[in-house]
C-alpha positions in Angstrom: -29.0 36.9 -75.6 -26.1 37.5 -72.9 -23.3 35.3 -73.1 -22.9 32.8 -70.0 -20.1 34.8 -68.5 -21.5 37.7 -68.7 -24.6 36.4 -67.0 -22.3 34.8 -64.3 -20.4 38.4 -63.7 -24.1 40.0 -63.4 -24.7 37.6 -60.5 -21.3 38.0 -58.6 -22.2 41.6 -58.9 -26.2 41.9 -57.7 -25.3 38.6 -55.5 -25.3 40.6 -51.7 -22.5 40.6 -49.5 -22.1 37.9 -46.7 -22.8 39.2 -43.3 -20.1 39.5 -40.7 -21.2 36.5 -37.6 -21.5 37.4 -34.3 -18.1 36.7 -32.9 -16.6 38.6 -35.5 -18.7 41.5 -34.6 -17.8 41.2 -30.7 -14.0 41.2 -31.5 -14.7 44.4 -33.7 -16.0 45.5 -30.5 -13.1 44.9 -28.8 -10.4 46.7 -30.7 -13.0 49.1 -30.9 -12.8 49.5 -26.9 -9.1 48.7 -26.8 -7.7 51.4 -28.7 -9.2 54.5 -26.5 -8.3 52.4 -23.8 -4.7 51.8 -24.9 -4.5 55.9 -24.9 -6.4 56.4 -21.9 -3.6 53.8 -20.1 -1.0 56.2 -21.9 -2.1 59.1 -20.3 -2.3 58.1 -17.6 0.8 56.0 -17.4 2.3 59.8 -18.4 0.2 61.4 -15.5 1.8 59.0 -12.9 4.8 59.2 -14.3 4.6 63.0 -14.4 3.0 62.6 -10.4 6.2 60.4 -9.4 8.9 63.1 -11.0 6.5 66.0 -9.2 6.7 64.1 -5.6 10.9 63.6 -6.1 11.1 67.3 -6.8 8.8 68.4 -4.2 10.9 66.7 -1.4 14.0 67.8 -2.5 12.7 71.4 -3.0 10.8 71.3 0.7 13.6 69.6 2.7 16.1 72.5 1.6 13.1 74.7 2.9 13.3 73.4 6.3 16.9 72.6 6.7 17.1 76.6 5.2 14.4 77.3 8.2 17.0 75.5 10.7 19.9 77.5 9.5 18.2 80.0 9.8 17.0 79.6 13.2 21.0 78.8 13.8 22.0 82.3 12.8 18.7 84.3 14.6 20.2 82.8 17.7 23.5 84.4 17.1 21.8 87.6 16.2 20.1 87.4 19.3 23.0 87.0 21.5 24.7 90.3 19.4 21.6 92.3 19.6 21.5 91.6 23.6 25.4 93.0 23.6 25.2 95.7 21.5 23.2 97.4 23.8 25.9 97.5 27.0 26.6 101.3 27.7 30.2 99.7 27.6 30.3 100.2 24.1 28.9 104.0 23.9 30.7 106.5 22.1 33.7 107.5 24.2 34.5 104.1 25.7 37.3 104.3 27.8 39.7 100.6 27.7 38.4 100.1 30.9 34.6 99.7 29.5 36.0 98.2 26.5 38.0 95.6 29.1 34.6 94.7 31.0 32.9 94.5 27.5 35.7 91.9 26.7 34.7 90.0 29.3 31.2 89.8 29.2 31.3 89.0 25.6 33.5 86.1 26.2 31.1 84.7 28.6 28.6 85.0 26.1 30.5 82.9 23.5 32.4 80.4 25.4 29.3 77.8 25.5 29.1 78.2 21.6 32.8 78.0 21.2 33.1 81.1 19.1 34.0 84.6 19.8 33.0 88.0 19.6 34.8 91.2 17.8 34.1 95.1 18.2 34.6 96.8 15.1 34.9 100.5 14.9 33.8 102.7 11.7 35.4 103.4 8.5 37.3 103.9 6.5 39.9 102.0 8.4 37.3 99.6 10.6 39.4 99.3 13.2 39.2 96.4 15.7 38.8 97.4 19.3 37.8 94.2 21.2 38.9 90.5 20.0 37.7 87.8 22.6 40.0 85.1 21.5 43.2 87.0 22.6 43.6 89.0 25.7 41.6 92.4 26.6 44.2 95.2 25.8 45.7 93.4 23.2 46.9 95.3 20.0 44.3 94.7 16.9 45.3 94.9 13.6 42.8 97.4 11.3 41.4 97.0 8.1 38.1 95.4 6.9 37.8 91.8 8.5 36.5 90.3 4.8 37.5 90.6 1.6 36.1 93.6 0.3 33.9 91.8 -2.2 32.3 90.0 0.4 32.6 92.6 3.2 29.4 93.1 5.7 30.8 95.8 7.7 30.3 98.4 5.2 27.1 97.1 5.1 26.0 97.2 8.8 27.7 101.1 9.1 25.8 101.7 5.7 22.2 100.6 6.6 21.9 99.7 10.3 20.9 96.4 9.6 22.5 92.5 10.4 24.8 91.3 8.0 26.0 87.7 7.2 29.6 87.5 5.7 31.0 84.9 3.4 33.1 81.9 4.9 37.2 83.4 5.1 39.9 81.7 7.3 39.8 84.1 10.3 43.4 85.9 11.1 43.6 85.2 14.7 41.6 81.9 14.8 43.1 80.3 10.8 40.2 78.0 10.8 37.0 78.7 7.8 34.7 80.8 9.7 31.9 83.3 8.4 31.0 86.7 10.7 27.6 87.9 11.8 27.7 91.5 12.2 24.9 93.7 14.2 25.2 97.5 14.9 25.4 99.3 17.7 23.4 101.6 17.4 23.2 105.5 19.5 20.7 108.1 18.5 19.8 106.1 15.8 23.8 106.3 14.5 25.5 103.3 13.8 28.9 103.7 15.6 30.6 100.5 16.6 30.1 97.0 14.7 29.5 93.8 16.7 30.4 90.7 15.4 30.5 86.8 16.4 32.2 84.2 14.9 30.2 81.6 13.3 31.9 78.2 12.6 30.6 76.4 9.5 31.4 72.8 10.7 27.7 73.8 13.4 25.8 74.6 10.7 27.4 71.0 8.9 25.8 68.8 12.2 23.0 70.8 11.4 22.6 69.0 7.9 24.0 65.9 9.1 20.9 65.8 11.3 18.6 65.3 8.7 19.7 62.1 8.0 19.8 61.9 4.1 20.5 58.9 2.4 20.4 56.8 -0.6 23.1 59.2 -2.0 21.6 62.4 -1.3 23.3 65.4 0.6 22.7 68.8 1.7 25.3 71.8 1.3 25.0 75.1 2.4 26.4 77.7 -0.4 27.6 81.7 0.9 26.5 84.8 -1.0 29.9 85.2 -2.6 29.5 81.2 -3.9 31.9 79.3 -1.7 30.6 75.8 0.6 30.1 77.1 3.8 28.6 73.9 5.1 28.4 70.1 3.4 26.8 67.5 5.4 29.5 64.7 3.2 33.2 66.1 3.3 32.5 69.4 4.6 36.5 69.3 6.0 37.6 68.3 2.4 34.8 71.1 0.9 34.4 73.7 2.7 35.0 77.1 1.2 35.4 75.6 -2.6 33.4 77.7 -4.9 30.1 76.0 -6.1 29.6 75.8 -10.3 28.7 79.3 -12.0 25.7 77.7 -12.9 24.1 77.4 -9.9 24.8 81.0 -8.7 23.1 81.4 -12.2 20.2 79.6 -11.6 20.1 80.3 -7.7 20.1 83.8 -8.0 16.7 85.6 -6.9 15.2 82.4 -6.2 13.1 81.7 -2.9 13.5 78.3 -4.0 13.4 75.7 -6.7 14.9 72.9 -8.4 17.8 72.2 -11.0 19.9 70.0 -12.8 23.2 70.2 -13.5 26.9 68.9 -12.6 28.3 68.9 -9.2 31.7 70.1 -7.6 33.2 66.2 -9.1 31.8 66.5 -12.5 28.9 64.5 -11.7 25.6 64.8 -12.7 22.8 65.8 -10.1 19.7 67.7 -8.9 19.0 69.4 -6.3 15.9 71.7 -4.5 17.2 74.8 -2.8 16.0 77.0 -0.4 17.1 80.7 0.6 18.0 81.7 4.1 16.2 84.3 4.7 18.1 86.1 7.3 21.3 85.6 5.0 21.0 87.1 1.4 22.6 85.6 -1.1 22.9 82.0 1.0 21.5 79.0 -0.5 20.6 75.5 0.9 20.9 72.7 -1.8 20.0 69.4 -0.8 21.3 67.0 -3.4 20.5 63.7 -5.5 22.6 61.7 -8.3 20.6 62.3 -11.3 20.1 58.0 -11.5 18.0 58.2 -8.2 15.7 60.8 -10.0 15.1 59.1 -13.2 15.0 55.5 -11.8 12.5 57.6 -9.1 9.3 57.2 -12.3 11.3 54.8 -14.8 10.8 51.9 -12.6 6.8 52.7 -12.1 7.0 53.5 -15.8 8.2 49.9 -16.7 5.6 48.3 -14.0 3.1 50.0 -15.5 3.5 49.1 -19.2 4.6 45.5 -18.0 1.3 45.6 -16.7 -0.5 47.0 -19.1 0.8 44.1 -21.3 -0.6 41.5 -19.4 -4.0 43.0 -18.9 -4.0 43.5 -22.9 -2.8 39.8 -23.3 -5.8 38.3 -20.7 -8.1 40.6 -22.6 -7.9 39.3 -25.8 -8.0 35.7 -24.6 -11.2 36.5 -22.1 -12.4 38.1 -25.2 -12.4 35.5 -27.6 -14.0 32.8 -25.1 -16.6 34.9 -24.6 -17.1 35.6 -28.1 -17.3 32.0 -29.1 -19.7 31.6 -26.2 -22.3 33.9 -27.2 -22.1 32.8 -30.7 -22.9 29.2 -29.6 -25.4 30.8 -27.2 -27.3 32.9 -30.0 -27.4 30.3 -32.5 -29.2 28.5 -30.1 -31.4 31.1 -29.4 -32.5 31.2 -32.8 -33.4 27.6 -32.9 -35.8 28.1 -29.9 -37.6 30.8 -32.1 -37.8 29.1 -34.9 -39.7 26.4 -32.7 -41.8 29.8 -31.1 -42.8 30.4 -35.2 -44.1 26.9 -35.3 -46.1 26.5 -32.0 -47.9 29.6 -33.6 -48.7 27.8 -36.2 -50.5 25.1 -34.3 -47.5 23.2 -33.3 -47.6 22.1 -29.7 -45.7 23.9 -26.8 -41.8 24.9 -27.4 -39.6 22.0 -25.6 -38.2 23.0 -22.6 -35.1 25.3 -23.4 -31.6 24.9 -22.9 -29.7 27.1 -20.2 -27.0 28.8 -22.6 -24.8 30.0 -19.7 -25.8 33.8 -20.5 -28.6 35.5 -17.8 -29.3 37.8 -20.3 -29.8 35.3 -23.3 -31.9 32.8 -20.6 -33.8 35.9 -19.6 -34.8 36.5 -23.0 -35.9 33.0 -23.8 -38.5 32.9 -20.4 -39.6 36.8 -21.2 -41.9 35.8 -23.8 -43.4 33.0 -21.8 -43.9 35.5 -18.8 -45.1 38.5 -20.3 -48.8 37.8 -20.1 -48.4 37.6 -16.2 -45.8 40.9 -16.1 -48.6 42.7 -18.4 -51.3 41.6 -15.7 -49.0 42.4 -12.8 -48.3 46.3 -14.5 -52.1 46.6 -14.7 -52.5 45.8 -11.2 -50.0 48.1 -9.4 -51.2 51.2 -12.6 -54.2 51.0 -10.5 -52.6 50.8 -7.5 -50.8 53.6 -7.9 -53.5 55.9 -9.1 -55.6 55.1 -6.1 -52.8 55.7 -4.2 -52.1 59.8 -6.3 -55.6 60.4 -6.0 -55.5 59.7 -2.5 -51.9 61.8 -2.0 -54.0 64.7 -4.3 -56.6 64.9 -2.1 -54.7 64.5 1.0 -52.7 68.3 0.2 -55.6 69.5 -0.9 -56.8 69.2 2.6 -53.6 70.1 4.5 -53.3 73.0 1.5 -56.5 74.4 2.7 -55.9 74.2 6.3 -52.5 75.7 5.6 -53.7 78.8 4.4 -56.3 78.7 7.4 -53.4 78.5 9.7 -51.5 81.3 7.5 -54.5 83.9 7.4 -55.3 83.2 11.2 -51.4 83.9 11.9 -51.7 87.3 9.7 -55.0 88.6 11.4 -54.3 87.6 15.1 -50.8 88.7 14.8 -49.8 92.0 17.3 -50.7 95.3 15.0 -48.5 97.3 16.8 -45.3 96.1 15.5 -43.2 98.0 12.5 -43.9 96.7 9.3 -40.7 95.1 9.2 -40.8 93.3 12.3 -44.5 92.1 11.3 -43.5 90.8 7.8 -40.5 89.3 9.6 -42.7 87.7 12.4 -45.3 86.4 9.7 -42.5 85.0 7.3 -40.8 83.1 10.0 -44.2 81.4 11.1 -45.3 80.8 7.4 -41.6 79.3 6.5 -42.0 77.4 9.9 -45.5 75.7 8.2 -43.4 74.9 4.9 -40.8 73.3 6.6 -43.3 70.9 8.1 -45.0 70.5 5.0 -41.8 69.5 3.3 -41.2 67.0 5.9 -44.6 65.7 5.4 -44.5 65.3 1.7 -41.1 63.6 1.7 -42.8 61.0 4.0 -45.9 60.9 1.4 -48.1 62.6 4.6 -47.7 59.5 6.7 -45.8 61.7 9.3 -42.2 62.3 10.5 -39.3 61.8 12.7 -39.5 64.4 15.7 -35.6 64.3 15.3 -36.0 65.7 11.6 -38.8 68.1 12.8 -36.3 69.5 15.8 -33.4 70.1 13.1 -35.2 71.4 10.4 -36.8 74.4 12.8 -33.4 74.6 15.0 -31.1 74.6 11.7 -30.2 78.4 11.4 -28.4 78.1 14.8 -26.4 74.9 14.6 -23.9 74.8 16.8 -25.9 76.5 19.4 -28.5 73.7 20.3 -28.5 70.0 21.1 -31.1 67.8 20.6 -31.6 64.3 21.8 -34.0 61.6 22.6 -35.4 58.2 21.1 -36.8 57.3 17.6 -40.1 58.7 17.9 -42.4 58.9 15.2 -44.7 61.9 14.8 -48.5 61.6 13.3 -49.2 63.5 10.1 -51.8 65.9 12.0 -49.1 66.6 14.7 -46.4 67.5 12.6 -47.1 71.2 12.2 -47.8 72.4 15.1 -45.5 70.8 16.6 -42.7 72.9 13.7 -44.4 76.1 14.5 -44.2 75.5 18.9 -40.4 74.7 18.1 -40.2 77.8 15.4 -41.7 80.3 17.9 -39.6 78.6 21.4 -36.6 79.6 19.0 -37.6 83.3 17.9 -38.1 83.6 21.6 -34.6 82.6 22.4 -33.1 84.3 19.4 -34.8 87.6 20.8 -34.9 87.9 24.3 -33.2 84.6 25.8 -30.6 82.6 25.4 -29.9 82.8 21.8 -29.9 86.3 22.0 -26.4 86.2 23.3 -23.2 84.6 21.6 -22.3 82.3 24.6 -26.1 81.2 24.8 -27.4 77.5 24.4 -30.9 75.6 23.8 -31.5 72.2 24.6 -34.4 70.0 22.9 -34.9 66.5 24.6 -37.6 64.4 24.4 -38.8 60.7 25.7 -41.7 58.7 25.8 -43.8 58.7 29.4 -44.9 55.6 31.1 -48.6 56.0 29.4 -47.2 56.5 25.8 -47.0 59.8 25.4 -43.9 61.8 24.0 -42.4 64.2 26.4 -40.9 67.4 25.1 -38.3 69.9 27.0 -37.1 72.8 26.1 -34.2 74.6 28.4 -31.7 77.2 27.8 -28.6 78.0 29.2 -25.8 80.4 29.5 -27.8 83.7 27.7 -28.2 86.9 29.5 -30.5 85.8 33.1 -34.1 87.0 32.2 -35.8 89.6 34.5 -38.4 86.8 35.7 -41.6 85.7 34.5 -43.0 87.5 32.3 -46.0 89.4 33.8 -48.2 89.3 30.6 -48.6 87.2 27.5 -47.1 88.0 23.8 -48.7 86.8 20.8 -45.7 84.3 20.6 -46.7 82.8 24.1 -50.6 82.6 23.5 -49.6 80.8 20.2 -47.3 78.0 22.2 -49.9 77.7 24.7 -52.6 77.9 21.9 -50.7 75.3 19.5 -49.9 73.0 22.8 -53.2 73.1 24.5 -55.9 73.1 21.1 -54.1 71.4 18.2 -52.0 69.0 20.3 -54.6 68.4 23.0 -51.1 68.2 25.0 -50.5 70.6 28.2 -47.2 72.5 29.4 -45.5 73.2 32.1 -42.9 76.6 32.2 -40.0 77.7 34.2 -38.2 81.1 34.5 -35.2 80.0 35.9 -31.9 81.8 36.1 -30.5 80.6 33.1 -33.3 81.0 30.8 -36.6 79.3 29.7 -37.7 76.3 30.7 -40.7 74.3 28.8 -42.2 70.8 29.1 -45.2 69.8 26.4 -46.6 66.4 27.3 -48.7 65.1 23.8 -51.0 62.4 24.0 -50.1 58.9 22.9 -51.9 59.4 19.6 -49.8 61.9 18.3 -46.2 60.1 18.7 -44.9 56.3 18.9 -41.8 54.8 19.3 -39.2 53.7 17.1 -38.1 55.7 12.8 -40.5 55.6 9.9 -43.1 52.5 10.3 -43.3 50.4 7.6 -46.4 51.5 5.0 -47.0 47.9 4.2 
């Protein structure tokens, strides 16, 4: 025999394992939801997060775009003006100081509203300057190149015949921070005099000003040889200091962008910049502390996991309510069963059960007591709906047969003197006409259809070209078709010979109902190519309208040839429309 302990450790071992209960289950289920929802909020926290530090670089980057556009409007303007003046025979080779006397004074007319001035600069190697307008016409010039030679556009407007934008300098004559537009002047396709205008960098410094940055942001304007040419804050105090190496670094063969880095103080900053296209090597930066950028997604960063917090916090609570609830609730559930088990037995009827608060739970509870009735009720509206497929099944098998009728009839009346093509064509169009209406039936379960859907659905390859109006009018089954193939053939018509047939061309389809009850259907067209007149015989296409009219809609019609096209009325009896959308199939 076993010894007692051992027996006892037997039973501990073969004794089964106590379920989980309910509620423990539903807060399984929870964590269970909570932790792919935890890293779904993450990533998505990182997405916004990632969307706010896109949108801060974005305006940065586009508002140097447009205040670069600006500028560079700025300096077309003064290109303009040069361009205009560079072409004054006063300034053709062999100039005499006379011309160059006039020149002077029509040049300084030019820039006195600007408050600038204009030079004449004469070709290397010595570049010597014939006309000044800031001192008086005759005045003695000094030579030499105008900029330093590193930043010096006048070889470059001799050398390629094309503007150049110099780097800000402190002019000789004027000892103010200006930066010189140069044109050519161009002879026979030589370049033989340069002709410059001052521009003054505190303009293009309003110009930035008039963007209105704030919250710590500016906007600075940076020459091709890295100098401030403009500042929109302390341009006086800034202008001509050269900008960090980094940024010309980072700048450098860049339509545009954004950086970080320090600034002229030491500070630290980004900026979007922007190249001016008519300037190469110039470079609009408009700039932010870096605090602005990062507080710009930390603060929805911190709102976010705040938030986040508190959901997960309500969560839990709501959770365990509801898990004690529907414990409670499916304990008592199990007592109504047990009482279910015992009125099988013979017992008498199940007392009248307790609402436990949960639909789904009370649902359950009156489901069994019900489903004798549903069964019945399922029964009923099975046969129902087979009466109702057998009648739907016999229904197409009528309109399929008088479909193909219609189809074979279309084939062996149609005209046998057209080209193949045109025939198929012809036959296809009328075919696809009866399909369309067939469609229309079946997704109306052959009760009928709305006229308006019949007038789309046949007018559809040329929408924009038509307009069609009228009331709800509902269309019986047995009018349906030909009603689709009159509309399908008034449109081939158009399409071909009238109003459709030219681009500026227009069909109208109205219809209303007439004082006895029948619908009223016109057809006009407008604006296509005039037609000869009445035609003076039928086509197979009109015997078909009046055929489909007069015999299958027992209707009659009425046409027009007038000056802008077609005009066709088809009255249908009253049995074949009635007011109002689809009737109720009650």
């Amino acid at each position: 025999m076993q010894e007692p302990s051992a027996v006892r450790r037997a039973t501990a071992q073969a004794a089964p394992r106590r379920p989980l209960g309910l509620k423990a289950h539903l807060l399984a289920l929870f964590v269970a939801l909570l932790i792919p929802s935890l890293g779904l909020g993450s990533v998505v926290a990182w997405r916004a997060v990632e969307a706010y530090r896109h949108g801060f670089e974005t305006r940065l980057e586009w508002t140097a775009r447009a205040l670069g556009l600006a500028i560079n409007q700025e300096i077309a303007g003064f290109e303009s003006m040069l361009a205009g003046l560079s072409t004054s025979r006063l300034l053709d080779e062999g100039a005499t100081a006379a011309d160059l006397a006039l020149f002077h004074a029509r040049a300084r007319e030019v820039a006195a509203p600007l408050d600038t001035w204009v030079v004449v600069i004469g070709p290397g190697p010595d570049f010597r300057n014939h006309v000044h307008t800031l001192v008086p016409a005759g005045t003695a010039l000094p030579g030499g190149l105008m900029l330093p030679a590193e930043n010096a556009p006048l070889p470059r407007v001799f050398a390629t015949g094309r503007t150049a934008v110099g780097g800000v300098i402190r002019g000789r004559t004027s000892g103010r921070p200006v930066s010189f537009i140069f044109v050519p002047v161009l002879r026979e396709g030589r370049v033989i005099r340069a002709l410059g205008m001052a521009l003054d960098p505190a303009r293009l410094a309003v110009l930035l000003q008039g963007q209105g940055l704030s919250g710590g942001a500016y906007a600075t304007v940076v020459d091709s040889e890295g100098h401030v040419a403009a500042r929109s804050r302390d341009h006086a105090r800034l202008v001509g200091r050269a900008v960090p190496a980094w940024f010309r670094q980072a700048t450098a063969g860049q339509p545009s962008g954004f950086f970080r880095g320090p600034g002229l103080e030491g500070e630290e900053l980004v900026l979007g910049t922007a190249q001016i296209p008519i300037a190469p090597g110039w470079v609009v930066a408009v700039t932010e502390p870096w605090a602005n950028y990062a507080a710009s997604w930390w603060r929805p960063l911190a709102v976010l996991i705040l938030g986040g917090l508190v959901v997960i916090g309500g969560g839990t609570l709501m959770a365990l309510g509801l898990a004690r609830r529907l414990a409670r609730s499916v304990g008592d559930l199990a007592s109504d069963a047990r009482g279910l088990a015992a009125a099988a037995e013979g017992a008498g009827p199940p007392p009248a059960a307790r609402p436990s608060g949960v639909t789904e739970l009370d649902a359950l509870r009156l489901g069994l007591r019900a489903a004798a009735a549903e069964l019945r009720a399922r029964a009923l509206d099975k046969r129902e709906a087979e009466d109702r497929r057998s009648y739907l099944m016999r229904e197409v098998d009528h309109r399929a047969k008088n479909a193909l009728a219609v189809a074979l009839a279309l084939i062996r009346l149609a005209p046998r003197d057209l080209p193949p093509g045109e025939f198929v064509t012809a036959v296809e169009g009328r075919v696809a006409a009866m399909a369309r209406a067939h469609s229309v039936l079946a997704s109306q379960s052959w009760n009928g259809a709305e006229m308006a859907a019949v007038a789309e659905g046949e007018l559809a390859p040329y929408a924009g070209r038509y307009r069609s109006e009228g009331p709800p009018a509902w269309l019986a089954a047995e009018a349906v078709q030909p009603l689709a193939m009159l509309l399908h053939e008034l449109a081939t018509n158009a399409a071909r010979h009238g109003a459709l047939a030219s681009p500026e061309g227009r069909v109208s389809v109205a219809w209303n109902f007439a004082a006895d009850g029948g619908l009223r259907l016109h057809w006009s067209e407008q604006g296509g190519r005039p037609p000869p007149g009445e035609p003076q015989g039928q086509g197979f296409g009109s015997r078909l309208i009046k055929q489909l009219a007069e015999r299958q809609l027992g209707g009659g019609i009425e046409r027009d040839w007038t000056a802008g096209g077609l005009r066709l009325s088809l009255a249908l009896p009253p049995r074949h429309a009635m007011p109002g959308g689809i009737p109720s199939m009650a």
